[in-house]
SEFI-913216 format. One line per field, with one value per residue (C-alpha): x, y, z; residue in one letter. Coordinates in Angstrom, 3 decimals. Layout:
X = X/... .
Y = Y/... .
Z = Z/... .
mivex = A/... .
END
This chain:
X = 160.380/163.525/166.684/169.004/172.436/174.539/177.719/178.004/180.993/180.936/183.325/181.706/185.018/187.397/190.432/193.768/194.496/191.796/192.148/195.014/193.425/191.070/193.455/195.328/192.440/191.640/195.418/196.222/193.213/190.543/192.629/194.654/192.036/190.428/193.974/193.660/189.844/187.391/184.255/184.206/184.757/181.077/181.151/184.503/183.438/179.756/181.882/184.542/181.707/179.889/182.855/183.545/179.732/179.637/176.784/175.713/176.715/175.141/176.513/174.546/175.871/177.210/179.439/183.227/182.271/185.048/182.804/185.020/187.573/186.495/185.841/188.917/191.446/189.701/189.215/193.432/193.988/192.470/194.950/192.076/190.573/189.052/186.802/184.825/182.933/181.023/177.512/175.863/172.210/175.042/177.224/176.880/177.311/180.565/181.757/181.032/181.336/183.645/183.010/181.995/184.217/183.524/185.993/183.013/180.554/181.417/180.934/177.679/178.422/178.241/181.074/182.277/185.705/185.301/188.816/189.496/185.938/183.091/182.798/186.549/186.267/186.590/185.277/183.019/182.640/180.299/179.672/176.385/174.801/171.295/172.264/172.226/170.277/167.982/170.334/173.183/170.221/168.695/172.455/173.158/170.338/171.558/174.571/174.143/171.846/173.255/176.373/176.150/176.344/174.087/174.235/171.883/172.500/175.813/175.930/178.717/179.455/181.489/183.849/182.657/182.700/181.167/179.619/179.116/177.355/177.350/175.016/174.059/170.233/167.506/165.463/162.589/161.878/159.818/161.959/165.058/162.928/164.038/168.074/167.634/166.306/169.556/172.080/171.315/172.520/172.561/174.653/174.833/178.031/177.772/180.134/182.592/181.253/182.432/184.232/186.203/187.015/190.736/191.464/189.961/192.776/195.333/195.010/194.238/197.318/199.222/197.531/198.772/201.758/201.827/201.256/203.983/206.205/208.045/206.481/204.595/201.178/202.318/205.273/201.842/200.715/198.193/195.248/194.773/191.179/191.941/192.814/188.896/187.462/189.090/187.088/184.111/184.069/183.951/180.361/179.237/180.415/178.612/175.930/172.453/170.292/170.852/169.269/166.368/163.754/165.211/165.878/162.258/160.747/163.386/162.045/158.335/159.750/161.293/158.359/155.774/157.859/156.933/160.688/159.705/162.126/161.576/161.641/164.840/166.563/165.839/167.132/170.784/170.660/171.879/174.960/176.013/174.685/177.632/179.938/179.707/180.283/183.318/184.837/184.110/186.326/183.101/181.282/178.641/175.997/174.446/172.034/175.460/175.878/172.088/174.016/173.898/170.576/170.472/171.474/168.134/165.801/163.910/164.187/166.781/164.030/164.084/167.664/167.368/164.282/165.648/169.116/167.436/165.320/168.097/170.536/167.591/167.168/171.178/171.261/169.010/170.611/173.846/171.982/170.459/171.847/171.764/174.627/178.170/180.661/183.858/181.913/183.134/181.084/182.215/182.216/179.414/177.439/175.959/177.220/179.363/181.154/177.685/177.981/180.484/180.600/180.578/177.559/175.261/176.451/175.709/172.390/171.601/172.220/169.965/166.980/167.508/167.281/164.105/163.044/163.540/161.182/157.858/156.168/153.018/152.890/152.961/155.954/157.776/156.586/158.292/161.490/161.533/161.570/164.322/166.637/165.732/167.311/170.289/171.084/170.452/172.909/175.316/175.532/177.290/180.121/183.374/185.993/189.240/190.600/190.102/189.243/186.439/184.724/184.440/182.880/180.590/179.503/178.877/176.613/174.486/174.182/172.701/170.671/169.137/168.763/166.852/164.708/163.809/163.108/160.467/158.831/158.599/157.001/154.347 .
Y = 97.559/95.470/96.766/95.391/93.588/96.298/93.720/90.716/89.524/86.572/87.609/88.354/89.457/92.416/92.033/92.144/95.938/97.111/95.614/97.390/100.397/100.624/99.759/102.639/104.702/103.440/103.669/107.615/108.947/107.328/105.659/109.298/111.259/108.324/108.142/111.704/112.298/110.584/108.948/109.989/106.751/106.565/109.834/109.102/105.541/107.306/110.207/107.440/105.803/108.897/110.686/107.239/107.053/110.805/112.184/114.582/114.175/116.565/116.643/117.930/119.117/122.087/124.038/122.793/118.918/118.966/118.800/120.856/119.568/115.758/117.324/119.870/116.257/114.196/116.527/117.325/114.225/113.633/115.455/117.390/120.494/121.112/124.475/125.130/128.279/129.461/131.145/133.484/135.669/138.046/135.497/136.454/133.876/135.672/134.261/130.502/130.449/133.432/137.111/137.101/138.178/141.889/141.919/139.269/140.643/144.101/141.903/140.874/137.427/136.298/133.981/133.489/133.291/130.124/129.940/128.212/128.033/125.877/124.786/123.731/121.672/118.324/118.267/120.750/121.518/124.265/125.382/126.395/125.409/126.443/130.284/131.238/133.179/132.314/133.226/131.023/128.073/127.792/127.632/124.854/122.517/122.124/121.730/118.827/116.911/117.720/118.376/121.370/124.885/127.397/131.061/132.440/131.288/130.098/125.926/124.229/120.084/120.059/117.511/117.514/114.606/114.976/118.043/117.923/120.478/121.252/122.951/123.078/122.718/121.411/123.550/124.079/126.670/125.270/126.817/125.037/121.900/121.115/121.757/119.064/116.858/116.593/115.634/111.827/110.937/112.814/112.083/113.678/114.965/115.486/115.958/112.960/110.433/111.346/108.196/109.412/112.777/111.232/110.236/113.329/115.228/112.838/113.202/116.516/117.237/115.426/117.039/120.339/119.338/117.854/121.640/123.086/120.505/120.803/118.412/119.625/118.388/117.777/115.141/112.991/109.888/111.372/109.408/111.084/112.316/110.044/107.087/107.822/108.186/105.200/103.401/104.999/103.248/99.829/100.679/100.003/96.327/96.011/92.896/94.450/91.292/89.798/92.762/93.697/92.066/93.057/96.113/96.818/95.725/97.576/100.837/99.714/99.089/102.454/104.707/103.213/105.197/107.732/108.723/110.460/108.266/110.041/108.217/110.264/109.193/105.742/105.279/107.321/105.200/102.157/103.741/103.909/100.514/99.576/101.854/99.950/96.883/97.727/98.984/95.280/94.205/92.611/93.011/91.817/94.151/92.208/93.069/93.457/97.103/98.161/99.782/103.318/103.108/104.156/107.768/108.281/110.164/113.603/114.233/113.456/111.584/108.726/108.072/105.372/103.718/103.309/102.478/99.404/98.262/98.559/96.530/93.765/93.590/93.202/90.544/88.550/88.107/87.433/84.510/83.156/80.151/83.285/85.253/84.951/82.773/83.872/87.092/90.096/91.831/95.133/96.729/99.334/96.851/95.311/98.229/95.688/97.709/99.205/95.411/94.854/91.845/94.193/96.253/93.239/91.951/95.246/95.128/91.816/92.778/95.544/93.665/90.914/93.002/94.858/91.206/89.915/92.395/92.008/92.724/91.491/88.874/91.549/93.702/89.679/89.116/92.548/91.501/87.533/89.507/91.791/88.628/86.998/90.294/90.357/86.657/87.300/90.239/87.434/85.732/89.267/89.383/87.664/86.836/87.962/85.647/82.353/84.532/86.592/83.149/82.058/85.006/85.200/81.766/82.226/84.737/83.187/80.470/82.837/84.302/81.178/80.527/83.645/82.036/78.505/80.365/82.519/79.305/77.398/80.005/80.006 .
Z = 152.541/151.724/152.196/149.520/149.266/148.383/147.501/144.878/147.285/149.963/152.009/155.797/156.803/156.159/154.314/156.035/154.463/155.867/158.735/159.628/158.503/160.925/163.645/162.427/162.631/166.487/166.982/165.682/166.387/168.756/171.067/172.008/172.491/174.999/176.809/177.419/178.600/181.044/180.453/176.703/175.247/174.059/172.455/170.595/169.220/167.838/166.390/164.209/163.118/161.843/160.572/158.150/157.413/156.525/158.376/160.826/164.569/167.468/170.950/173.815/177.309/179.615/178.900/180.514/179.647/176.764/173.932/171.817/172.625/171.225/168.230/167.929/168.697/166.125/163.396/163.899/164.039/160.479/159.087/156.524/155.994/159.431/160.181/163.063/164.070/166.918/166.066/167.790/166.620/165.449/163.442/159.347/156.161/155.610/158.940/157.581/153.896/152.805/151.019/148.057/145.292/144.602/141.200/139.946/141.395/139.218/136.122/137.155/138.953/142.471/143.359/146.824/147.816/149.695/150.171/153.938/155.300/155.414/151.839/151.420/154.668/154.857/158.762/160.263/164.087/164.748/168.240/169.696/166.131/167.332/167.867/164.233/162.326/159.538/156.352/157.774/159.179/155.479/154.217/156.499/155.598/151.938/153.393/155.698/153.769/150.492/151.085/148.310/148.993/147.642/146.716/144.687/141.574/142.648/143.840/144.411/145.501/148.681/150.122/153.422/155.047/158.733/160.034/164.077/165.666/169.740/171.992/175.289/174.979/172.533/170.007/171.479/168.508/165.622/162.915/164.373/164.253/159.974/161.722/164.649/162.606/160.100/162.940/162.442/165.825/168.819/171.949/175.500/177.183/180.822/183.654/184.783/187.237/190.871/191.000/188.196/189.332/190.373/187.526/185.524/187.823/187.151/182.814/183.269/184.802/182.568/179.168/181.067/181.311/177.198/176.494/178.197/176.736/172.976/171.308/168.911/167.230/163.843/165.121/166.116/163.738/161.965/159.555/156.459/155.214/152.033/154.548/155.605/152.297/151.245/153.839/153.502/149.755/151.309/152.702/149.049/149.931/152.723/152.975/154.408/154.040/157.002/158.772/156.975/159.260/162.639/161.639/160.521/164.273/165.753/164.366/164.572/168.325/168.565/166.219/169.280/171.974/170.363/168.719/165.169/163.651/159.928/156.589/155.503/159.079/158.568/155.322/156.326/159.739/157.319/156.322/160.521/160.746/157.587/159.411/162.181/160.438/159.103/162.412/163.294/160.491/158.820/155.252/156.650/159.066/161.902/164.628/166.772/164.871/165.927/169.015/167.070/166.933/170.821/169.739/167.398/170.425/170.059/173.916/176.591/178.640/175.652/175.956/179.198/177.294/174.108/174.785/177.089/173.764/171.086/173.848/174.027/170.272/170.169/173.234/171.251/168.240/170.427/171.933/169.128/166.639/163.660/165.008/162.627/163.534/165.173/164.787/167.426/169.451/170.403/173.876/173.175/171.359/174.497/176.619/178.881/180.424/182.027/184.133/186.514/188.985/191.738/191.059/190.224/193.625/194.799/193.449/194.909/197.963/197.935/196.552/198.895/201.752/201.048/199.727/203.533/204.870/205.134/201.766/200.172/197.465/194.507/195.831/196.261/192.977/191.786/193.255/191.918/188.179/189.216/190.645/187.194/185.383/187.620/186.631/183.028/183.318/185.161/181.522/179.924/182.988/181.789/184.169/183.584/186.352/188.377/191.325/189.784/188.144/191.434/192.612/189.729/190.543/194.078/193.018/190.622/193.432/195.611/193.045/192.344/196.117/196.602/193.526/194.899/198.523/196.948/194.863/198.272/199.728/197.735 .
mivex = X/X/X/X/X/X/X/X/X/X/X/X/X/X/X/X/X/X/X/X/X/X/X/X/X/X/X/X/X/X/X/X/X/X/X/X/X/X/X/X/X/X/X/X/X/X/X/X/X/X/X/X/X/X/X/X/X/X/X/X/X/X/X/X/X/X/X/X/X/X/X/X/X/X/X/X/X/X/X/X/X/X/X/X/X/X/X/X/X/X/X/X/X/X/X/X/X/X/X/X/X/X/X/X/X/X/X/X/X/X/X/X/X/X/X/X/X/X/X/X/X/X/X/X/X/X/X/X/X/X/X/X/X/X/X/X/X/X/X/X/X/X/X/X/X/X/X/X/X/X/X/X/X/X/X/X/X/X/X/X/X/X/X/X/X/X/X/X/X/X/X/X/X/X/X/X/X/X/X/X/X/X/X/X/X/X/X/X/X/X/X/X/X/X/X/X/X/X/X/X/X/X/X/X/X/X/X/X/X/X/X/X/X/X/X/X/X/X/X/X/X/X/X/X/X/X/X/X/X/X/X/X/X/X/X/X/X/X/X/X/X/X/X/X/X/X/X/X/X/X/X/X/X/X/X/X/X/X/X/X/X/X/X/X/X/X/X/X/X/X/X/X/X/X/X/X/X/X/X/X/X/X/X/X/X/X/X/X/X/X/X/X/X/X/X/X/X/X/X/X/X/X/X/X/X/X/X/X/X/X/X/X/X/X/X/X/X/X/X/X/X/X/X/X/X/X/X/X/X/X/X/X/X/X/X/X/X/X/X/X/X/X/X/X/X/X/X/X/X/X/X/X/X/X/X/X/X/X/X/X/X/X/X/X/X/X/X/X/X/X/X/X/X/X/X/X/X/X/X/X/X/X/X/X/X/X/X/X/X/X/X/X/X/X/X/X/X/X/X/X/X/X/X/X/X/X/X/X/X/X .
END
C-alpha cells in the first residue's frame, strides 16, 4: 500500500492566515470550554480534530461526567446548524429526520420535511446512540459514512460535518456491531481525578454563577461552520509521504493486539492524521500526529496498551535525525503532561525501596528495567525553572546510582 502525496506544494508549514485561524478556533471555542471543565482537555483536543476532519466521534462514560455538555459548548460555539437528540427503543425517524410531507405524499411522492433536524445539521450530538431501534440504526449508517440520507426512493447529500454519538456502555449486540464500527475514534469520559475535585468545585461554582449572570451566549466570539469548512479544504494540501512506512507498522503493530482495525477505518484514520497536522500549523503529517491513533480500540481493556505503543512509535520519531525542523510537538502527542518531576521521583522511590529488600536476581533484574524507563521518561520532563533542573538532575543522578549499584553487584 502507498499512501500518496495529496499536495504539489513545498511548503511544510501553514500559512500565516491560517495560522491565525486555528488560533481562533483554540481561542473561541476549545480553549472556553477547557477553562470551564476538569480533566477534559483530551476529549476536547480529539473532538477539534474530528469535527475539522469530518468524521464520527463516540464518547463513552457515566452518566454526570459532562459528556453532553462537551459536545452541547462546542457545537454552540460553531455557530452552525447544531441538532442533537436523545434515543431511546421508543425514539421514531420522525424524531431525527422530520415528517414527511403529507401534501406530497397525496400526489404520490415521499418527501420529508427535513426542515431543522438531522439532515439540515451541520453538527450532530446524539445521546445514548446505541438505544435506537432498527429503522432509525439503518438510517444512521448511510448517514455517517455517507453522509446522505435515504428514504425510500427519496436521497438527499447532507452538510454534516461531524456526527458524535454518547453512551454509557459498549454494544455488546451483534446488530449494533456495523454502528460501533462507524465512530472512527472512540474516547472514554470518566469522573474527575480526586486530586481535582477542588478545582471541579471551584469552576463549577463559577459556571453557576455565569448562568445566573446577564450575559448572554450569543455576545461570545463565536467560529463560524464556514471558518471550519474552510479549513477542512486545506487537508487536500496535506503531504502524506513522509508517513507511509510508519504508519503501515504502526497498524501491523496495533492489528497484532488484536484491535480489528478495518480496511475502511484505516483509510478515514488519514484524514485525523492531516487534521492533526494542520492544528500543528504544518502541511506536512509526521509520526508526531499518530497520537489519534490511541483512540482506535474495540474494548476499554486496549486503551492502556495501545496508547503505550502509539506514544513509543511517536517518541521515536521525536528522537530520531527524520523529525522536521523547528517542527512542534504538541502536548497530547507524547502525552507530557502524563510526566511530572514529582511522580517519577515518586516512582523512584518506590522501586528503590522494594529494590533494597531482599529479592532474587530476576525480581532485581525486573527493577534495573523499570529504573531504565523512569530515566528515559526523565528525557520528556522540561524544566520550567532553575530550581526544577536541578531537581531533575539530582534525580537522574540517583537513577543512575541505583544503576551502577546493581552492575557491581553482579
Amino acid at each position: 500500500m502507498r499512501i500518496p502525496a495529496l499536495t504539489k506544494k513545498k511548503e511544510t508549514f501553514m500559512s500565516y492566515d491560517f495560522e491565525q485561524s486555528i488560533e481562533k478556533l483554540r481561542r473561541t471555542v476549545m480553549n472556553p470550554i477547557q477553562d470551564q471543565l476538569v480533566d477534559k482537555d483530551e476529549i476536547i483536543e480529539l473532538l477539534a480534530v474530528t469535527a475539522l476532519a469530518g468524521e464520527n466521534l463516540l464518547i463513552i462514560g457515566p452518566p454526570g461526567t459532562a459528556k453532553s455538555q462537551i459536545v452541547q459548548d462546542f457545537a454552540r460555539r460553531l455557530s452552525g446548524q447544531y441538532f442533537e437528540c436523545l434515543l431511546t427503543r421508543f425514539s421514531e425517524p420522525n424524531e431525527l429526520f422530520g415528517p414527511i410531507d403529507l401534501a406530497k405524499l397525496k400526489e404520490g411522492f415521499v418527501v420529508t420535511n427535513t426542515q431543522g433536524m438531522l439532515p439540515e445539521a451541520d453538527f450532530v450530538f446524539l445521546d445514548e446512540v446505541f438505544n435506537g431501534n432498527s429503522a432509525i440504526l439503518n438510517s444512521l449508517l448511510h448517514i455517517m459514512n455517507e453522509r446522505t440520507f435515504q428514504r425510500g426512493a427519496e436521497k438527499k447529500k447532507l452538510p454534516l460535518m461531524c456526527l458524535v454519538g454518547a453512551s454509557n456502555r459498549i454494544p455488546d449486540d451483534p446488530v449494533l456491531q456495523a454502528m460501533y464500527d462507524r465512530f472512527l475514534v472512540r474516547i472514554r469520559c470518566d469522573y474527575v481525578k480526586p486530586s481535582s475535585l477542588p478545582l471541579l468545585l471551584e469552576r463549577g461554582w463559577k459556571n453557576e454563577v455565569a448562568k445566573l449572570s446577564s450575559i448572554s451566549h450569543d455576545e461570545r466570539e463565536s467560529f463560524s461552520i464556514a471558518e471550519l469548512r474552510e479549513l477542512r479544504e486545506k487537508l487536500a494540501e496535506v503531504n502524506m509521504e513522509r508517513i507511509q512506512e510508519p504508519y503501515l507498522l504502526l497498524v501491523e503493530k496495533i492489528r497484532d493486539l488484536g484491535v480489528a482495525l478495518s480496511d475502511r477505518r484505516l483509510v478515514h484514520l488519514l484524514r485525523l492524521i492531516a487534521a492533526s497536522s494542520i492544528f500543528s500549523h504544518r502541511k506536512e503529517a509526521t509520526p508526531a500526529d499518530f497520537w489519534v491513533m490511541r483512540y482506535t480500540w474495540e474494548e476499554p481493556h486496549q486503551a492502556e496498551i495501545l496508547d503505550e505503543l502509539v506514544t513509543q512509535s511517536i517518541r521515536e520519531y521525536v528522537e530520531s535525525p527524520d523529525r522536521l525542523e523547528n517542527e512542534k510537538i504538541s502536548e497530547i502527542s507524547l502525552k507530557q503532561n502524563s510526566y511530572s518531576l514529582s511522580s517519577l521521583e515518586k516512582r523512584f522511590q518506590n522501586i528503590y525501596q522494594q529494590y533494597e529488600k531482599k529479592q532474587t536476581k530476576l525480581e532485581k533484574i525486573f527493577f534495573q528495567e523499570q529504573f531504565h524507563e523512569i530515566l528515559h521518561l526523565s528525557s520528556w520532563i522540561h524544566p520550567k525553572s532553575e530550581e526544577e533542573k536541578k531537581d531533575l538532575t539530582h534525580l537522574e543522578k540517583k537513577i543512575r546510582f541505583a544503576l551502577d549499584e546493581f552492575s557491581s553487584q553482579e
